[in-house]
N, C-alpha and C positions, 0 to 999 in steps of 0.2 A: 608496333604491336605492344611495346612495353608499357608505354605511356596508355594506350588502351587497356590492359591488365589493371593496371594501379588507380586507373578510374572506377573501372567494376567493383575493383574492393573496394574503392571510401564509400561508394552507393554502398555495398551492402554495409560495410559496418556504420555505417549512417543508418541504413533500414534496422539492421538489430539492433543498436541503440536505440531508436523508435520505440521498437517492439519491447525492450528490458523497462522501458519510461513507462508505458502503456500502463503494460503489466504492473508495473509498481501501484503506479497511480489506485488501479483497480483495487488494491489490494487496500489500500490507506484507505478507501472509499468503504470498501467492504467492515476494514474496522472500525469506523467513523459510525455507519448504521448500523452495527454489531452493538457496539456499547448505547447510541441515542436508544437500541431498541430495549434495550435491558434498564435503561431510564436514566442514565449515567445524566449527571444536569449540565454539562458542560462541554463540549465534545465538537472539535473544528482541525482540518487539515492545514496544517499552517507548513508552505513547502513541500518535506519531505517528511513531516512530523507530523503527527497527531495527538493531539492536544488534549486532556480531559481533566476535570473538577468534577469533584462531589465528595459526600459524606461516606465514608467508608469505601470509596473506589478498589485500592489495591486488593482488598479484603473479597469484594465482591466480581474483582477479577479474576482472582485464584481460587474461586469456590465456583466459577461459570466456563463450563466446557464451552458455551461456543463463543464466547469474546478470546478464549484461550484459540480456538479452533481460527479466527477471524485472523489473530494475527500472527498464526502460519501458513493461510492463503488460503485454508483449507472450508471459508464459509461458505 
């Protein structure tokens, strides 16, 4: 029975891991086309990063609610 116990948990922490990966992903995605849509020129998920270029980016992050909003998951 023990051995059966200690397999249900690695399934599930296998499955939440799954679900924490997902979710991230989602989230990089979400600010990926948060920033492309505000015209940001350069902008690519690399990993676990996301990536951006352009003229005056940081400037133009901190004055835009929803690239601010994208990357607290909240687009």
């Amino acid at each position: 029975m023990a051995a059966d116990a200690a397999g249900m948990r690695e399934a599930w922490q296998r499955r939440m891991t799954a679900l924490a990966e997902a979710g991230a992903a989602r989230r990089r995605a979400a600010i990926a086309q948060a920033m492309s849509d505000a015209g940001v020129a350069s902008v690519r998920v690399d990993g676990e990063n996301v990536r951006a270029s352009g003229r005056g980016l940081m400037a133009r992050w901190m004055g835009d609610l929803t690239l601010r909003e994208a990357g607290r998951g909240r687009a």
